[in-house]
C-alpha positions as CSV (number, residue, x, y, z in Angstrom):
1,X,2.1,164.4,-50.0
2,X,2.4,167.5,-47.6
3,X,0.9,167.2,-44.3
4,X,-1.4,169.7,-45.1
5,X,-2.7,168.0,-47.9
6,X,-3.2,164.8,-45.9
7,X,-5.0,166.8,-43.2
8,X,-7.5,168.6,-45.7
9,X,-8.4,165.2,-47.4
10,X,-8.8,163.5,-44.3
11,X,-11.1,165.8,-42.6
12,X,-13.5,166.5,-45.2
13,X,-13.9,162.4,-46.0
14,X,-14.8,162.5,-42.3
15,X,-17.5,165.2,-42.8
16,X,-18.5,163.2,-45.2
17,X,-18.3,159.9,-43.8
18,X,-20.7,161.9,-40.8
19,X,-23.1,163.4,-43.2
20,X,-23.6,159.8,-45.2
21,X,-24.0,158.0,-41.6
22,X,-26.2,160.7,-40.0
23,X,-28.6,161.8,-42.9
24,X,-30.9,159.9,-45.3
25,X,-29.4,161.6,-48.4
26,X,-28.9,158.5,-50.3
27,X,-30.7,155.0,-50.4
28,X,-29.4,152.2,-48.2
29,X,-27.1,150.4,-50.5
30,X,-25.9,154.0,-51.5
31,X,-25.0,154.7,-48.2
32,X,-23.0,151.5,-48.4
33,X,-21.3,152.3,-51.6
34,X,-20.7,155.9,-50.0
35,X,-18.7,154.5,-47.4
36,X,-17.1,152.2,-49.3
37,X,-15.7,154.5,-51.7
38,X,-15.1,157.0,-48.7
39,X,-12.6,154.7,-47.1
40,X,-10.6,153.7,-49.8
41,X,-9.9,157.3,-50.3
42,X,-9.4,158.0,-46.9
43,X,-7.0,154.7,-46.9
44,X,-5.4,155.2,-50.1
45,X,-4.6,159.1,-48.4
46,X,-3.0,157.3,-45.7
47,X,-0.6,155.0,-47.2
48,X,0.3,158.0,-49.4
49,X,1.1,160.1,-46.7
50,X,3.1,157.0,-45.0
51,X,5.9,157.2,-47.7
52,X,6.2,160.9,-47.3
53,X,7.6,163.3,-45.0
54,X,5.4,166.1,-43.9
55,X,7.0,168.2,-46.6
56,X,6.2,166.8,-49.2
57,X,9.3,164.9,-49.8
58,X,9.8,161.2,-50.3
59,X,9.9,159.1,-46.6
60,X,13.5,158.1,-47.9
61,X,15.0,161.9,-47.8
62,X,16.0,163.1,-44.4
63,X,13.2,165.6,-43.0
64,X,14.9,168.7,-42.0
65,X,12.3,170.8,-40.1
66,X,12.7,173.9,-41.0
């Protein structure tokens, strides 16, 4: 996953995660469900982006700024 990618998913789950806690858009338990289903994504991102370099390629390659 390319840094940018990460960056772009991460900020607008934190929008989000800002507009659910902030603003009664949704019901109570659907705020918690929301969130729920916010932070696996945001999670899931992260350990993505773990195993990657910022290029895109696999953690294992070298990363050769360029």
């Amino acid at each position: 996953m390319k840094f940018s990618v990460n960056v772009a998913i991460q900020m607008l789950a934190l929008v989000a995660q800002a507009i659910n806690a902030t603003q009664d858009l949704l019901p109570g338990r659907g705020k918690f469900w929301a969130m729920v289903v916010l932070s696996v994504v945001q999670g899931l991102t992260a350990v993505l982006a773990h195993f990657a370099n910022p290029d895109g390629t696999p953690a294992a390659a070298p990363y050769i700024k360029q």
